[in-house]
C-alpha positions in Angstrom: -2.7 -79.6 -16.3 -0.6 -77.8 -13.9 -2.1 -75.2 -11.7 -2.9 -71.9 -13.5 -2.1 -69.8 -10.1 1.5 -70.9 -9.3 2.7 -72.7 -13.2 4.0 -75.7 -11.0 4.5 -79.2 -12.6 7.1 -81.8 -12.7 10.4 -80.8 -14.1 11.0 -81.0 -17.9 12.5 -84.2 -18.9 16.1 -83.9 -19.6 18.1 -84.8 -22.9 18.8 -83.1 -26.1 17.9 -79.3 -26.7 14.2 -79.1 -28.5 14.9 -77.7 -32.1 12.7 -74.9 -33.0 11.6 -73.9 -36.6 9.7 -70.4 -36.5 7.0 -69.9 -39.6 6.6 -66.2 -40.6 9.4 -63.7 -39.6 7.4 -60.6 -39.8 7.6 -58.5 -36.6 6.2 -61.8 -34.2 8.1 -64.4 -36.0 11.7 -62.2 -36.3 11.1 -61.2 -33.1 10.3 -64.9 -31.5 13.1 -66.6 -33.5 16.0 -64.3 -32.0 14.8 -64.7 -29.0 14.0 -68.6 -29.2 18.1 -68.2 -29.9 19.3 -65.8 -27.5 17.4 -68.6 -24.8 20.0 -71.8 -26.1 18.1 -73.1 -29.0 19.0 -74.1 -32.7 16.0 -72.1 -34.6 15.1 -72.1 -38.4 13.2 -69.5 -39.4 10.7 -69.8 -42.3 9.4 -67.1 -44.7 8.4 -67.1 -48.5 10.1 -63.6 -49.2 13.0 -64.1 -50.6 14.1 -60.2 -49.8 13.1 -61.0 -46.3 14.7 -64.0 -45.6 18.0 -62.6 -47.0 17.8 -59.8 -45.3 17.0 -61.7 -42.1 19.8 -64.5 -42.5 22.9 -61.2 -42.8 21.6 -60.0 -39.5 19.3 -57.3 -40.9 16.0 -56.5 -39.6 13.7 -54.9 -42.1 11.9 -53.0 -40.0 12.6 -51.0 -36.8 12.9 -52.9 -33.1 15.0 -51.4 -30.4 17.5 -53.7 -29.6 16.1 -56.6 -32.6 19.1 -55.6 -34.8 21.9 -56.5 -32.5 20.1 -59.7 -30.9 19.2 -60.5 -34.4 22.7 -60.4 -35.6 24.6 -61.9 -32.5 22.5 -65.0 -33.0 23.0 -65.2 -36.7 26.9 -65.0 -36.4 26.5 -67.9 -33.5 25.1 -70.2 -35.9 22.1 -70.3 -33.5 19.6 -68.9 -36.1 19.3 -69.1 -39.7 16.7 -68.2 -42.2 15.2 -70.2 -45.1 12.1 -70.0 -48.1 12.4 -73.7 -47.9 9.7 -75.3 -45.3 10.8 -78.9 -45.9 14.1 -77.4 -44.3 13.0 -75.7 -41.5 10.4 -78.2 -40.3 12.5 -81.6 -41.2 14.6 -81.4 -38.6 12.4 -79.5 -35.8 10.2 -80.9 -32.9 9.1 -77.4 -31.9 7.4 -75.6 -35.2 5.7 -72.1 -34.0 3.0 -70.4 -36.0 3.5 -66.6 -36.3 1.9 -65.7 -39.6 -0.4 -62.3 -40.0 -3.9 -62.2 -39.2 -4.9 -59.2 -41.0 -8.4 -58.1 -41.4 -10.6 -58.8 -44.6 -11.4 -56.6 -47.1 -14.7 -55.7 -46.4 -15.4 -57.4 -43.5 -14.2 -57.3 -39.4 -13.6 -61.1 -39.7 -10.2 -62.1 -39.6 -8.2 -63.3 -42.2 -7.1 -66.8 -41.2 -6.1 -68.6 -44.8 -1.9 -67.6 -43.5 -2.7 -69.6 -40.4 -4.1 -72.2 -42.5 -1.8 -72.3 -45.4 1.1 -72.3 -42.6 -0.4 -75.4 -40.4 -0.9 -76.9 -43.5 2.5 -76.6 -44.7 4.2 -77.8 -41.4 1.5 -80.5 -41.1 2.9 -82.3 -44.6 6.3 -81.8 -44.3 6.3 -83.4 -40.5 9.3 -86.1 -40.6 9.3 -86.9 -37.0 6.9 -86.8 -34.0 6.6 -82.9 -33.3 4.4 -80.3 -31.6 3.0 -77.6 -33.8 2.4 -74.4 -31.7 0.1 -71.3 -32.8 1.4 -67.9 -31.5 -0.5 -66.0 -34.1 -3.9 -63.7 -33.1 -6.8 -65.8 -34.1 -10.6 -65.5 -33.6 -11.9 -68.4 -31.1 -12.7 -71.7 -32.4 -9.8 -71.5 -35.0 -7.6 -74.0 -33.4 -10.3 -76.8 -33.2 -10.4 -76.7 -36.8 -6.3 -76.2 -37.3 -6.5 -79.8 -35.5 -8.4 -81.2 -38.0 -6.1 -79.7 -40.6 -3.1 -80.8 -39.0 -4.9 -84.5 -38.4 -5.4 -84.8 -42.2 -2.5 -83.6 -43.7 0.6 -85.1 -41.4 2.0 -88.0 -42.3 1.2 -91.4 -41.2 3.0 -92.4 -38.2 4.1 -89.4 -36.8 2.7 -87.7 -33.9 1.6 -84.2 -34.3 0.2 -82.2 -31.8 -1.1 -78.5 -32.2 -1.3 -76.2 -29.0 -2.2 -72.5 -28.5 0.7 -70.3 -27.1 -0.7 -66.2 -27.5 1.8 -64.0 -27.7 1.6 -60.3 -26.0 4.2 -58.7 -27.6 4.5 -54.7 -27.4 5.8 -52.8 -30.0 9.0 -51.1 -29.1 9.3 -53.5 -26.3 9.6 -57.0 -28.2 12.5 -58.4 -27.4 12.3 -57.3 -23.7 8.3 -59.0 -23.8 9.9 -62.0 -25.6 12.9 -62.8 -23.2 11.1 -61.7 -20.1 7.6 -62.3 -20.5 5.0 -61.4 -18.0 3.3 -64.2 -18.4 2.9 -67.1 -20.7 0.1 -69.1 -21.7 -0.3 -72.8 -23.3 -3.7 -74.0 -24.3 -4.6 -77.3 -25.0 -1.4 -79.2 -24.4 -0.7 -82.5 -23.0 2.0 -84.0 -21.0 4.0 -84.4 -23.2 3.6 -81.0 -25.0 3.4 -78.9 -21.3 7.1 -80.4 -20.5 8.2 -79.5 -24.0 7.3 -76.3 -23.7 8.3 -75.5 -20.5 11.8 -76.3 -21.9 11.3 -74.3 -24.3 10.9 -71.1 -21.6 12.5 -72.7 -18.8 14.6 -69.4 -18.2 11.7 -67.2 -18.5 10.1 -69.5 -16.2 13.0 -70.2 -13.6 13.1 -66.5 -13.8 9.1 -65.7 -12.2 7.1 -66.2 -15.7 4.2 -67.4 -14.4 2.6 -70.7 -16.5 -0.9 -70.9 -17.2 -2.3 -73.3 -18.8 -5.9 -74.3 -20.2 -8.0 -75.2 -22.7 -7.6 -74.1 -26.7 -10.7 -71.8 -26.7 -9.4 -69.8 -23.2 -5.6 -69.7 -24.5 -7.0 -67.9 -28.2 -9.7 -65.4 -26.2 -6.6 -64.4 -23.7 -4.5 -61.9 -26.2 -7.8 -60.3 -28.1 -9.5 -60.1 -24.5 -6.1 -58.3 -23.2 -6.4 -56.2 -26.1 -10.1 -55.1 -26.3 -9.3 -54.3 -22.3 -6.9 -52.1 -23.1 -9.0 -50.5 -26.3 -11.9 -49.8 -23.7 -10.0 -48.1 -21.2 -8.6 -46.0 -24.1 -11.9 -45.0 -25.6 -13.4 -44.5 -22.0 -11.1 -41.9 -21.5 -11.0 -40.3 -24.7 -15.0 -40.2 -23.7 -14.1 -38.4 -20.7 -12.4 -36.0 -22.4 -14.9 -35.2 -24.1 -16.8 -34.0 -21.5 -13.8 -32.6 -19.7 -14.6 -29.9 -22.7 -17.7 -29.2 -22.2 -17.0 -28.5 -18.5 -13.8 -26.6 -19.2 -12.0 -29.4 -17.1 -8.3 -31.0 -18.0 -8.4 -34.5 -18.7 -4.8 -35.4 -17.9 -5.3 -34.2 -14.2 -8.3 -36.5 -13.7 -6.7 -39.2 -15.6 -3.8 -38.5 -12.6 -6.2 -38.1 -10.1 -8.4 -41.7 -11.1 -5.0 -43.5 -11.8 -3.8 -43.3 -8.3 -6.9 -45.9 -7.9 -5.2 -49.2 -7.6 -7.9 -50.7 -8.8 -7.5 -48.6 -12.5 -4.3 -47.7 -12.8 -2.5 -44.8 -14.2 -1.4 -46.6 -17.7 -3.4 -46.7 -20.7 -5.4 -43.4 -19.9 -4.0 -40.7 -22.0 -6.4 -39.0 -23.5 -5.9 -38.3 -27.3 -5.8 -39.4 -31.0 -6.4 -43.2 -29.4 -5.2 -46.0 -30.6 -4.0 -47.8 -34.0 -1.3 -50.3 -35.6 -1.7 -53.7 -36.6 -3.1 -55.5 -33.6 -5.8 -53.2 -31.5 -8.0 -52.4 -34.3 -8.2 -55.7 -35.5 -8.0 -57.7 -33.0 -11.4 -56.0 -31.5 -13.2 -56.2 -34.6 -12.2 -59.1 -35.2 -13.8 -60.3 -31.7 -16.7 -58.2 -32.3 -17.5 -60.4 -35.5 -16.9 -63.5 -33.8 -19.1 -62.8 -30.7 -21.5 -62.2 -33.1 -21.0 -65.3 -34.4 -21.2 -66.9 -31.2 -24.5 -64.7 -30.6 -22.7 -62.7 -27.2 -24.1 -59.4 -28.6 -22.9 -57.3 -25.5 -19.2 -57.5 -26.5 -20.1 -57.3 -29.7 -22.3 -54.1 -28.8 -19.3 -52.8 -26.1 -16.4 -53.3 -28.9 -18.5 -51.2 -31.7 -18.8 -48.2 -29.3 -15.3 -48.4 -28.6 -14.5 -48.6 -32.2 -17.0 -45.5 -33.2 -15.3 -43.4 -30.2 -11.9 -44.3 -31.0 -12.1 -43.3 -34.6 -13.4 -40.5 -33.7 -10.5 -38.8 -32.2 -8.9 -38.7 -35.5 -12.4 -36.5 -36.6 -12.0 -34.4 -33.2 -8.1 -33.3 -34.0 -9.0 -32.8 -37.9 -11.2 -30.4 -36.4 -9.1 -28.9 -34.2 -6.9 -28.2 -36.9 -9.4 -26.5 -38.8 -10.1 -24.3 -36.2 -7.0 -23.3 -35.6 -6.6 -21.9 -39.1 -10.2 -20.4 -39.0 -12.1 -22.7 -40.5 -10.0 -24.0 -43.7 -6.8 -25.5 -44.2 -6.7 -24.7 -47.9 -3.1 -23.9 -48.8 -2.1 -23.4 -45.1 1.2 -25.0 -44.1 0.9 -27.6 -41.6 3.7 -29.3 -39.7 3.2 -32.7 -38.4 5.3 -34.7 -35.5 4.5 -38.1 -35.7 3.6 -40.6 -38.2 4.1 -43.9 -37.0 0.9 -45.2 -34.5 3.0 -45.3 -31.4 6.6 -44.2 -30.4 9.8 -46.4 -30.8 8.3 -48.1 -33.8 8.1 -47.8 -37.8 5.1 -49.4 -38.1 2.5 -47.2 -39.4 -0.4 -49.7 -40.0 -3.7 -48.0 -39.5 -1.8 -45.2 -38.2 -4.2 -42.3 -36.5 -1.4 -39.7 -36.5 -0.6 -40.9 -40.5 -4.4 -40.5 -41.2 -5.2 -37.3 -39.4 -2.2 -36.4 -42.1 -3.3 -37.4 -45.0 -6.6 -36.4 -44.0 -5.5 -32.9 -43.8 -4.0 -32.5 -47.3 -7.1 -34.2 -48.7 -8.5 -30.7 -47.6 -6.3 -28.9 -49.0 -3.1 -28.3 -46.6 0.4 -28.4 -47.2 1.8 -31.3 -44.9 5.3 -31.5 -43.4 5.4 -34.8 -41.6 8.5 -35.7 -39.6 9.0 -39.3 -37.8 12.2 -40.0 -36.3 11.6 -43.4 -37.4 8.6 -44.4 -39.6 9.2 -41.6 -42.3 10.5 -44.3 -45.0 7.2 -46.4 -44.3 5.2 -43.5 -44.1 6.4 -42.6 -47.4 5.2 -45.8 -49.0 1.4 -45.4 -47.8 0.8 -41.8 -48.3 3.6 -41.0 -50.7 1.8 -37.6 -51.8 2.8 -35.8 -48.2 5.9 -33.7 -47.6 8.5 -36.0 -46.0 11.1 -33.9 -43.8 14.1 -34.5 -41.8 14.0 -32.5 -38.5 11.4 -31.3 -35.8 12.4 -28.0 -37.1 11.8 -27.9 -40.6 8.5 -29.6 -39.9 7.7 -26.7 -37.5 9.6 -23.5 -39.9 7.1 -21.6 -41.5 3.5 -23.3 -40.5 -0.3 -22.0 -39.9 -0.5 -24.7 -37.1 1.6 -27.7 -35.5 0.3 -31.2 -34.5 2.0 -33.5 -32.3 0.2 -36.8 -33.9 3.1 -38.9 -32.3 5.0 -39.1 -28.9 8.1 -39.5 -29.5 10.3 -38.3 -26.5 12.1 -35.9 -28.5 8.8 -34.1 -29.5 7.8 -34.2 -25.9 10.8 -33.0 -24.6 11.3 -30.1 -27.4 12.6 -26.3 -26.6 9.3 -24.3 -27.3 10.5 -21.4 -27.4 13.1 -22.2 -29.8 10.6 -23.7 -32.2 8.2 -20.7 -31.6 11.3 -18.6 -33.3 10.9 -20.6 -36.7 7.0 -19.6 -37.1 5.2 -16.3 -37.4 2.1 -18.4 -36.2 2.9 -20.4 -33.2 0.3 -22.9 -33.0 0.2 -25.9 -31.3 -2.0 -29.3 -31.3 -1.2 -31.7 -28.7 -3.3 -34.6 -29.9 -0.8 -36.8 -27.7 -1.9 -34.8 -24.1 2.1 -35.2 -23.4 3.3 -31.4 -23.6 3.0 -28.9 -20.6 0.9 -26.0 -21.5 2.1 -23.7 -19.4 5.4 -23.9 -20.5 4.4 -23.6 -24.6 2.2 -21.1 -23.7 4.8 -19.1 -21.8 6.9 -19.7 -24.9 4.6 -17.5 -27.0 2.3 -21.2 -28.5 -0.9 -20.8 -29.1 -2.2 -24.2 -27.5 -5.0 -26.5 -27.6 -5.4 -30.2 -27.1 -8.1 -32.6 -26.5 -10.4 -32.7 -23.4 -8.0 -29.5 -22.2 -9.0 -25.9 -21.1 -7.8 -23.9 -24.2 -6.7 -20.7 -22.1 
């Protein structure tokens, strides 16, 4: 194994290109298979949605990326990337297959749900025609591999030498394709020889380029994304904790979080106070670790990640009630104008979506709910089709009891408040985000409040 400090090891044999099949092209697998192209490779890309695939082999991306679309495209018409439903074609020819199926949660459960990860290794595993190394990219709870080996031992072919290896990936959303071209780091678990200097072909750019290499054992490689995450969960819900006493003591979060962000040693990033986090990878991936160290009987995580599960779910409570308050108590038949429904900016994705639920929450109770997203209103449409779908900051705002900034979108943020105070006889204002200035919405006749901030 090379050194996990500095990535350095002997240099990658030479000869022909590794070919790479990618299976799953849902946001990890799209996004990994352009950009396995873009770097010089021939990629296949697996998926058993028809719609998808054909959608992915014109170019199209069927959901929103900034900058996927024309990466997508420029390696399609380059003959770099195609797209099949066919695994006996995308594996038959490939030495390099990655593993970038969903990991959702179960129904009923915080355990993961690994039978795509299964049904995928399995699939690559029978279908092997040549030596190959079969590499899992996907989120999966820790253990999961040791037993994919044995899957992948049973079902490949006689004669051919497979090899499965852990590879995380720490994508962001709205940031893919720069995460996947110019990764911060990258991680390979479990490898060998000669599956270290195939991969390190496989990101010799990123690599020649800084990325540093670490590499370790299976079980390390598969805790390193859902640690990463559950750090980033805590420091999340440890603020949003602050706030709430920033409340009670008529402080303002946001300047503390300033003030304890200067701190090298915390950093400024990751502590915005507000409706905390959501989408398809934080609230799973720490539940899913929660169940699995309860497995394993480590009952402090498990203990840690439940509290910072409760507290995050409870912001979405905390601005419900805001809401309420700022219409006296009831939102029966008040107008309500929301900004925001996907779970973070420059993204679609509205998977267990806070600013969606606070939403829907509110015209459970009654309200009339204007949502506007600049980019997820399409998919927000499909979850909660019931809510009032509009087209513009300023019809969501025209005519409302109370507006809530759920999402923060730049163009939200960086909104003329006194020109949206003109469309409403009530200017009110929830900044579940804590990214608008309240002095100048205040000044422009808004009624603010927002979590863990002085309301006057």
């Amino acid at each position: 194994m090379t050194d996990a400090t500095t990535g350095t090891a002997a240099a990658p044999e030479a000869g022909p290109a590794p070919r790479i099949a990618v299976i799953g092209t849902g946001y990890l697998g799209a996004t990994h298979a352009a950009a396995m192209a873009a770097l010089g490779f021939d990629v296949v890309g697996f998926d058993t949605d028809p719609e998808k695939t054909r959608a992915l082999s014109l170019g199209k991306v069927p959901f929103y990326e900034p900058g996927l679309d024309a990466l997508l495209s420029e390696q399609v018409e380059a003959g770099r990337l195609r797209f099949t439903t066919d695994v006996a074609d995308a594996v038959g020819d490939a030495d390099v297959h990655f593993i970038c199926v969903g990991t959702p949660q179960q129904p009923g459960s915080n355990a993961a749900n690994l039978s795509y990860v299964e049904a995928a290794t399995r699939a690559v595993a029978e279908h092997l025609t040549r030596d190959g190394v079969i590499v899992g990219k996907s989120t999966v709870p820790v253990g999961t591999a040791a037993r994919l080996r044995e899957v992948v031992a049973q079902h490949a072919p006689d004669g051919v030498d497979a090899e499965l290896v852990w590879n995380p990936e720490f994508l962001r959303e709205g940031k893919a394709v720069e995460d996947t071209l110019h990764p911060d780091r990258i991680v390979i678990g479990g490898v060998s020889e000669r599956s270290e200097a195939l991969l390190r072909r496989v990101y010799a750019r990123p690599i020649a380029a800084g990325a540093p290499v670490i590499v370790c054992d299976l079980p390390t490689a598969e805790l390193v994304k859902v640690s990463a995450n559950a750090f980033l969960a805590t420091k999340i819900s440890f603020i949003n904790a602050v706030a709430s006493v920033c409340e009670a003591a008529g402080a303002d979060v946001t300047v503390l979080a300033d003030a304890i962000g200067l701190d090298p040693r915390i950093g400024r990033k990751f502590l915005d106070a507000g409706l905390g986090f959501g989408g398809g990878c934080l609230p799973k991936d720490i539940r899913a670790l929660m169940h699995r160290s309860g497995e394993l009987g480590a009952y402090r995580m498990a203990g840690l990640l439940q509290k910072v599960d409760e507290i995050n779910m409870g912001q979405r409570e905390a601005v419900v009630a805001l809401a309420l308050a700022a219409c006296d108590g009831s939102v029966l038949n008040k107008s309500i104008g929301v900004l925001g429904a996907a779970f973070k900016p420059e993204t679609d994705d509205v998977r267990d979506s806070p600013a969606l639920n606070v939403a829907a929450a509110l015209h459970l109770r009654g309200a009339q709910v204007k949502v506007f997203d600049p980019a997820a209103s399409e998919t927000a449409r499909r979850t909660f089709p019931t809510l009032t779908y509009v087209s513009s900051t300023e019809d969501a705002v025209e005519a409302t009891d109370v507006v809530l900034v759920l999402t923060e979108w730049k163009q939200f943020v960086e909104a003329d408040p006194a020109m949206l105070a003109a469309l409403t006889p009530t200017p009110r204002v929830i900044d579940a985000r804590g990214k608008l200035d309240p002095a100048a919405w205040r000044a422009a006749g808004w009624e603010f409040r927002g979590l863990g901030r002085p309301t006057a």
